[in-house]
C-alpha positions as CSV (number, residue, x, y, z in Angstrom):
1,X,18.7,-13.4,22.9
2,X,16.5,-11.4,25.7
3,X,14.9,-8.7,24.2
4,X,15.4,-5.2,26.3
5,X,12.9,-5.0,29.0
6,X,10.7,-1.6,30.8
7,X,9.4,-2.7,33.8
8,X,6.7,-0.4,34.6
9,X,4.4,-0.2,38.4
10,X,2.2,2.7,38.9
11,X,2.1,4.5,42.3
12,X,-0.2,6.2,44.2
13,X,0.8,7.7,47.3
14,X,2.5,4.4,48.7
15,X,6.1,5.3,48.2
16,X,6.8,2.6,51.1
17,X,5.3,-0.3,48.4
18,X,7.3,1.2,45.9
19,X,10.9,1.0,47.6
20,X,9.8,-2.8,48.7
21,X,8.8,-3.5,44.7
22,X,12.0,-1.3,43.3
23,X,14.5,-3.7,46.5
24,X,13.0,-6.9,45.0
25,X,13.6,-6.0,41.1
26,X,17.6,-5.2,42.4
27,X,17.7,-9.0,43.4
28,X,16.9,-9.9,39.8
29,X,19.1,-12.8,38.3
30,X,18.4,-11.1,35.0
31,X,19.4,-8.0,33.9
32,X,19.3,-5.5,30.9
33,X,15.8,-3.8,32.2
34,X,14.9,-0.7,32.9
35,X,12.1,0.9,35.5
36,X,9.4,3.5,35.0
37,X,7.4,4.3,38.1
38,X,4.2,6.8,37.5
39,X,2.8,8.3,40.5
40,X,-1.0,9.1,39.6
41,X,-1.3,11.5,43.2
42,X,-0.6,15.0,43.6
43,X,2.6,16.9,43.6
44,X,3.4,16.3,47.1
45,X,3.0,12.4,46.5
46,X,5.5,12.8,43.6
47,X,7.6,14.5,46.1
48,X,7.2,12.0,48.8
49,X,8.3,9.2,46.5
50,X,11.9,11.0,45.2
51,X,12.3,11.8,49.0
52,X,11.8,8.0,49.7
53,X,13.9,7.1,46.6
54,X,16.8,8.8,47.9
55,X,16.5,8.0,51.6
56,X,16.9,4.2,50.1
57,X,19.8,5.0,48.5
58,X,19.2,6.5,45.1
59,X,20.8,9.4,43.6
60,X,19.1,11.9,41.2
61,X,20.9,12.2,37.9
62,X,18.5,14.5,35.8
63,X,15.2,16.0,36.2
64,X,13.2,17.5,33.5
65,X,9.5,18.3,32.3
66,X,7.3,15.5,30.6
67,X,5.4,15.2,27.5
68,X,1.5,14.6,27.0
69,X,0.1,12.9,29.5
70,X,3.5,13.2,32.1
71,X,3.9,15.9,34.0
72,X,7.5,16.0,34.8
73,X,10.0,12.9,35.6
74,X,13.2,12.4,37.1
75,X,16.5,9.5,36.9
76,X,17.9,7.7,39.4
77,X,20.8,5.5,39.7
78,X,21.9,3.1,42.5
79,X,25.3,1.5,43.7
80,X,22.9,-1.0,45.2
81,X,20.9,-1.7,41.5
82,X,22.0,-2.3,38.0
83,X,19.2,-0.4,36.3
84,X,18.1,2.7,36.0
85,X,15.0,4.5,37.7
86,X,12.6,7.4,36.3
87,X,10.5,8.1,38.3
88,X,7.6,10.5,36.6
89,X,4.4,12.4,37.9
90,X,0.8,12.5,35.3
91,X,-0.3,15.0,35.1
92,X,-4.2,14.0,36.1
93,X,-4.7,11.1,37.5
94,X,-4.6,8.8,34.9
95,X,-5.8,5.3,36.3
96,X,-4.0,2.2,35.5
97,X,-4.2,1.7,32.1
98,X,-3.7,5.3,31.4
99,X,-0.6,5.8,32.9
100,X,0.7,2.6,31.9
101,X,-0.1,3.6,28.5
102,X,1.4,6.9,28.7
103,X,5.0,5.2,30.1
104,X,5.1,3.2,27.0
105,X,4.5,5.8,24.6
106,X,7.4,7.8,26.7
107,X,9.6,4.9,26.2
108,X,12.6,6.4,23.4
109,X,12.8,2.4,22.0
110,X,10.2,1.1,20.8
111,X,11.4,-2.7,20.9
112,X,11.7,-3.3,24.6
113,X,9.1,-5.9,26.2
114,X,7.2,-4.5,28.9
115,X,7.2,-5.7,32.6
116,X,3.7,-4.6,34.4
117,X,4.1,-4.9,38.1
118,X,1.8,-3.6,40.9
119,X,3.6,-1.3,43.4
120,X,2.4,-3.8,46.5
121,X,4.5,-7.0,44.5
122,X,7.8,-8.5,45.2
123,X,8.9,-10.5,42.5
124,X,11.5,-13.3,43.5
125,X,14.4,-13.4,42.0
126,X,14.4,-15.5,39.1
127,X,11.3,-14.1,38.4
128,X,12.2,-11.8,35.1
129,X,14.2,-14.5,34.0
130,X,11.4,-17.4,33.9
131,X,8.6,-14.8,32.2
132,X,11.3,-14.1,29.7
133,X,12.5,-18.1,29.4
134,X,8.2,-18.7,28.5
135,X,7.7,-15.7,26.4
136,X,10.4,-16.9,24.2
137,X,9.1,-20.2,23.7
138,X,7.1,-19.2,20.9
139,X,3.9,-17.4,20.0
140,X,3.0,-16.1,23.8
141,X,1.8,-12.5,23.8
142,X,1.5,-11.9,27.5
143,X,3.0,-14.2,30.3
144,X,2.3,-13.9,33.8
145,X,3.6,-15.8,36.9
146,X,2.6,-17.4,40.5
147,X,0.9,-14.3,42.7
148,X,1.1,-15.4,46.7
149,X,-0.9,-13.4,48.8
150,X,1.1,-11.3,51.4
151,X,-1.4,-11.8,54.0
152,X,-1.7,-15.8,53.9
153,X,1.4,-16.8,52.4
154,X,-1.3,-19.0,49.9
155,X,-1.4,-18.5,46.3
156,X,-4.1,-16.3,44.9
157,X,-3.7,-17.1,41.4
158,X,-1.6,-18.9,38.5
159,X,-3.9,-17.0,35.8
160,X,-7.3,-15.8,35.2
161,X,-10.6,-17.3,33.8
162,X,-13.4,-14.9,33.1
163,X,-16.8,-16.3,33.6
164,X,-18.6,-14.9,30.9
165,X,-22.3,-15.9,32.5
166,X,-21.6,-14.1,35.3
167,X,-18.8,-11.4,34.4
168,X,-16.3,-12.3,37.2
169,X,-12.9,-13.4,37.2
170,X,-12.0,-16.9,38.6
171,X,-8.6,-17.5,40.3
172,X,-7.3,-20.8,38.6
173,X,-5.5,-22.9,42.2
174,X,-6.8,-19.9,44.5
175,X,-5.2,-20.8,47.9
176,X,-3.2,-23.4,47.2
177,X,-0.2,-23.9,49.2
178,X,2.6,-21.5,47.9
179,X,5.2,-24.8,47.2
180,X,2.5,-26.9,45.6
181,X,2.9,-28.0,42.1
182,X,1.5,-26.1,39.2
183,X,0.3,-27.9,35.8
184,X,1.8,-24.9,33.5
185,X,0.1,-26.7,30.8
186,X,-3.1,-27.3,32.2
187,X,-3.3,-23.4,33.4
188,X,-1.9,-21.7,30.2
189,X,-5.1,-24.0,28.5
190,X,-7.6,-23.0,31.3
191,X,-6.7,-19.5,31.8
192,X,-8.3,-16.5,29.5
193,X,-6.4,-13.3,31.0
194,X,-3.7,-12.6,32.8
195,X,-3.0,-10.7,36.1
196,X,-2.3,-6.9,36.0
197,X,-0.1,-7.4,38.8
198,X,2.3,-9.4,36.8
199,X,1.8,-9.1,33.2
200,X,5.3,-9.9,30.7
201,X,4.2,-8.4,27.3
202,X,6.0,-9.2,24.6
203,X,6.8,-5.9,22.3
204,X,5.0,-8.1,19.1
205,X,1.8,-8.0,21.3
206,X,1.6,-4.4,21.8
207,X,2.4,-3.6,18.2
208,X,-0.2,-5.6,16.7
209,X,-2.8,-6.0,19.5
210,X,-2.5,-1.6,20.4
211,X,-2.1,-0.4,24.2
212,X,-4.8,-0.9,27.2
213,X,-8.4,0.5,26.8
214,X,-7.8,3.5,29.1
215,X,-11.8,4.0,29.6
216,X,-11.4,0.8,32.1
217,X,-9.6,3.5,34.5
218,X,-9.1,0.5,36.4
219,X,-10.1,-3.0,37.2
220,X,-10.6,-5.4,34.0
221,X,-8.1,-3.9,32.0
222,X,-5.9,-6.6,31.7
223,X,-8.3,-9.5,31.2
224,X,-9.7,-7.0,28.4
225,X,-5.8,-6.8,26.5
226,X,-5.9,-10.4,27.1
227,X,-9.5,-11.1,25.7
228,X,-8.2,-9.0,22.0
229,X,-5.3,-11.0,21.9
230,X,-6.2,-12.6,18.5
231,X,-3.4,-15.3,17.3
232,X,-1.2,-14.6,20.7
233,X,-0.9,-17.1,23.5
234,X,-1.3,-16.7,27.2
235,X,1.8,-17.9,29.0
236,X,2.1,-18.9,32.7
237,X,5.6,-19.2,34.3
238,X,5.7,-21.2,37.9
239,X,9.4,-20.2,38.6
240,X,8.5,-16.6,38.6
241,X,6.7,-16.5,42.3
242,X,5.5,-13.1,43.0
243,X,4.4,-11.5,46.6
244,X,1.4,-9.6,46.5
245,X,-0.4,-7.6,49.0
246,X,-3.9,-8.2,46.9
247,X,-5.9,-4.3,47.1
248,X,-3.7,-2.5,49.5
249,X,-4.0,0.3,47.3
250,X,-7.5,0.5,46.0
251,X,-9.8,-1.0,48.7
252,X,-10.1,-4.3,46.8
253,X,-9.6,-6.7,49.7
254,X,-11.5,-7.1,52.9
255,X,-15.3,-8.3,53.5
256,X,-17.7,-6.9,51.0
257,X,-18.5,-4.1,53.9
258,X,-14.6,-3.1,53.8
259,X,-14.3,-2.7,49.9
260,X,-13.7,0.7,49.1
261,X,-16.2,2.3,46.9
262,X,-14.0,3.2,44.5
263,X,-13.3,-0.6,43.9
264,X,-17.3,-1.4,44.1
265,X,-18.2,1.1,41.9
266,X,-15.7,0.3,38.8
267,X,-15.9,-3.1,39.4
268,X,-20.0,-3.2,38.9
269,X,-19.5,-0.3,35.8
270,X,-16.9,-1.9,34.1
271,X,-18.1,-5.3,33.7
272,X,-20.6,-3.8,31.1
273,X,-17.7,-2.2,29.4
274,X,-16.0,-5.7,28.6
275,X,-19.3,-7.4,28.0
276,X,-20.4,-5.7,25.5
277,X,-17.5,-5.6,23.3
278,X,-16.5,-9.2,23.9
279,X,-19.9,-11.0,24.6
280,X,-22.3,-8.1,22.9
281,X,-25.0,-10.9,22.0
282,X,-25.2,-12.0,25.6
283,X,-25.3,-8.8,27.3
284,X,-28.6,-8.2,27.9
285,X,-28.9,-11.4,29.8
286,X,-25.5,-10.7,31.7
287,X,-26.8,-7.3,32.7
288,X,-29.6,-8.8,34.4
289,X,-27.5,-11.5,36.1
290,X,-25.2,-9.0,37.0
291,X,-28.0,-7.0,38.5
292,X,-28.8,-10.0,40.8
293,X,-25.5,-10.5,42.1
294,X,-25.5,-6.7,43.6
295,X,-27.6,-8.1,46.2
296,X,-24.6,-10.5,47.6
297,X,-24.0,-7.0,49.4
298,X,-27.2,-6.6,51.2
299,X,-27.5,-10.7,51.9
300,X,-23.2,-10.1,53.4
301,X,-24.8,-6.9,55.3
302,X,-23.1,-3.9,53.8
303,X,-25.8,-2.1,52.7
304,X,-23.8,1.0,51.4
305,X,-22.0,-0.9,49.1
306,X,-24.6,-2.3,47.8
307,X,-26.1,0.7,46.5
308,X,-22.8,1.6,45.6
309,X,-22.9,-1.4,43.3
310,X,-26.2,-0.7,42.2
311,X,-24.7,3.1,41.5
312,X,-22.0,1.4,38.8
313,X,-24.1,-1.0,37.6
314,X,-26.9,1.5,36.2
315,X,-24.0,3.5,34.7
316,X,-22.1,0.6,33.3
317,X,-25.7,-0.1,31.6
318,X,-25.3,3.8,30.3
319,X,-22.0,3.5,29.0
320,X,-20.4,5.3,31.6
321,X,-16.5,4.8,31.2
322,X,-13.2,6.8,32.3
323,X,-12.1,8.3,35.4
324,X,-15.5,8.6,37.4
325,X,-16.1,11.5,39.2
326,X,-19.3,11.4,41.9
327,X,-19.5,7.8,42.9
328,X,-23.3,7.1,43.3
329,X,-23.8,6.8,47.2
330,X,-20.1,6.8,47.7
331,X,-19.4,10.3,47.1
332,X,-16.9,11.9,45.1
333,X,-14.6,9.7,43.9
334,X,-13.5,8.6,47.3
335,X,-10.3,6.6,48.0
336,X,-9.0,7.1,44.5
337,X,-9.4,11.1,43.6
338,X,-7.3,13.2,41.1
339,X,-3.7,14.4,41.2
340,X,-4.8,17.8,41.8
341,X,-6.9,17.1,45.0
């Protein structure tokens, strides 16, 4: 028997991405879940996404104030959908790990499995049900699926392999053709993380292995979680094929000249982060790798990101962790800034 199931996707100021992600889970074969959606923006952001909640057919039920980290949160139901929606508004702007976390500890059972999906997915419809299916076939802690990129219609991953030397993820069949066949066995034994777009986390995992590491704010979080995973298994399930618009949030995609800094700068600080409490032994030689590779920026011709890079890097190397607030060379936390702004 299916253990209960909290789907949780955190928003920020894409309500549109939201109502695609929230039409998609009401397609679901499987059923017995529930959905949390956090919006990290301001209180108009919160406003815009009830507004677009109820202009796609949902009805508010109850309203009410939150707790800790949550601001205030309110329930929808839908003719058109068999589970419930809360909808809920942090209180700062938490990142991605922090409001995830804060949905789970809101959660009034504490044996549900949790569904992690980005706002910009759409899971197919016997997507729930395959993640469940492999997470029940013994010992796998977190289970993820088959992401295809919106934009090419190609896969961008079946799972993650972080490259340790190098401090970069590796997307295992990157670009393959979106109907090709995938080895599930040869993936779950190359793969070392999982991606937050699409992670199935079993409710034995989060007991024993804690929450995310919040300090990530975002990016490398999830290969993090996976990385302390200890006796648990990674899981990849084929069936479960999920659309992704890759960084339509953030800044991630794009030529190195597009990326926001936002995604530059966290992606160049936290790498230190994971390093040195997975790989501690190695990091001094990573850091100066890593310090190379900041000049693929300058070589690709976007010399602001570059220092950008250059800007996280040095306070990666300080310890620097959390919600940054002046981006070095990229201003004040642009593209990403708190709820109150």
């Amino acid at each position: 028997m299916n253990a209960p199931v909290d789907v949780i996707i955190v928003a920020y100021r894409n309500p549109d991405d939201v109502m695609a992600c929230l039409a998609a889970l009401s397609r679901q074969t499987a059923s017995g879940f529930s959905v949390h959606v956090c919006e990290n923006g301001a209180a108009k952001d919160f406003l815009a996404l009830q507004r677009a909640a109820e202009v796609a057919g949902w009805q508010e039920q109850s309203k009410g104030l939150g707790a800790g980290a949550l601001r205030e949160f309110a329930v929808f139901t839908s003719a058109l959908s068999s589970f419930p929606l809360t909808l809920r508004h942090s209180a700062a702007n938490l990142g991605y790990a922090g409001a995830i976390n804060a949905i789970i500890k809101s959660l009034p059972q504490h044996e549900s499995d949790i569904w992690i999906l980005n706002p910009d997915t759409e899971p197919s419809p016997g997507a729930l049900a395959a993640l469940q299916a492999r997470a029940r076939a013994g010992g796998y802690g977190v289970t993820g699926g088959r992401l295809i990129m919106r934009e090419t219609g190609r896969v961008q991953l079946d799972g993650g392999r972080w490259r340790k030397w190098i401090a970069r993820g590796f997307n295992l069949n990157f670009n393959a053709p979106a109907d090709s066949a995938a080895d599930q066995a040869a993936v779950e034994q190359a793969m070392d993380y999982v991606s937050g777009a699409c992670m199935y986390v079993t409710r034995a995992f989060i007991n024993d292995i804690g929450l995310m590491d919040d300090r990530f704010f975002l990016y490398a979080e999830e290969v993090d979680w996976c990385l302390r995973r200890k006796h648990f298994r990674l899981g990849f399930a084929p069936e479960a094929v999920i659309l992704h618009g890759h960084g339509t949030t953030t800044g991630a995609s794009g030529t190195l000249a597009e990326r926001s800094a936002l995604f530059v700068y966290l992606e160049h600080r936290n790498k230190h982060l994971l390093t040195r409490r997975h790989f501690p032994l190695a990091w001094p030689l990573i850091a100066l790798i890593t310090l190379a590779l900041t000049g693929e920026y300058l070589v690709k011709g976007a010399p602001r990101n570059f220092l950008v890079a250059l800007g996280g890097w040095w306070h990666g190397v300080l310890g620097r962790s959390g919600r940054p607030g002046h981006i070095p060379f990229g201003g004040p936390n642009r593209g990403w800034p708190s709820a109150t702004s």
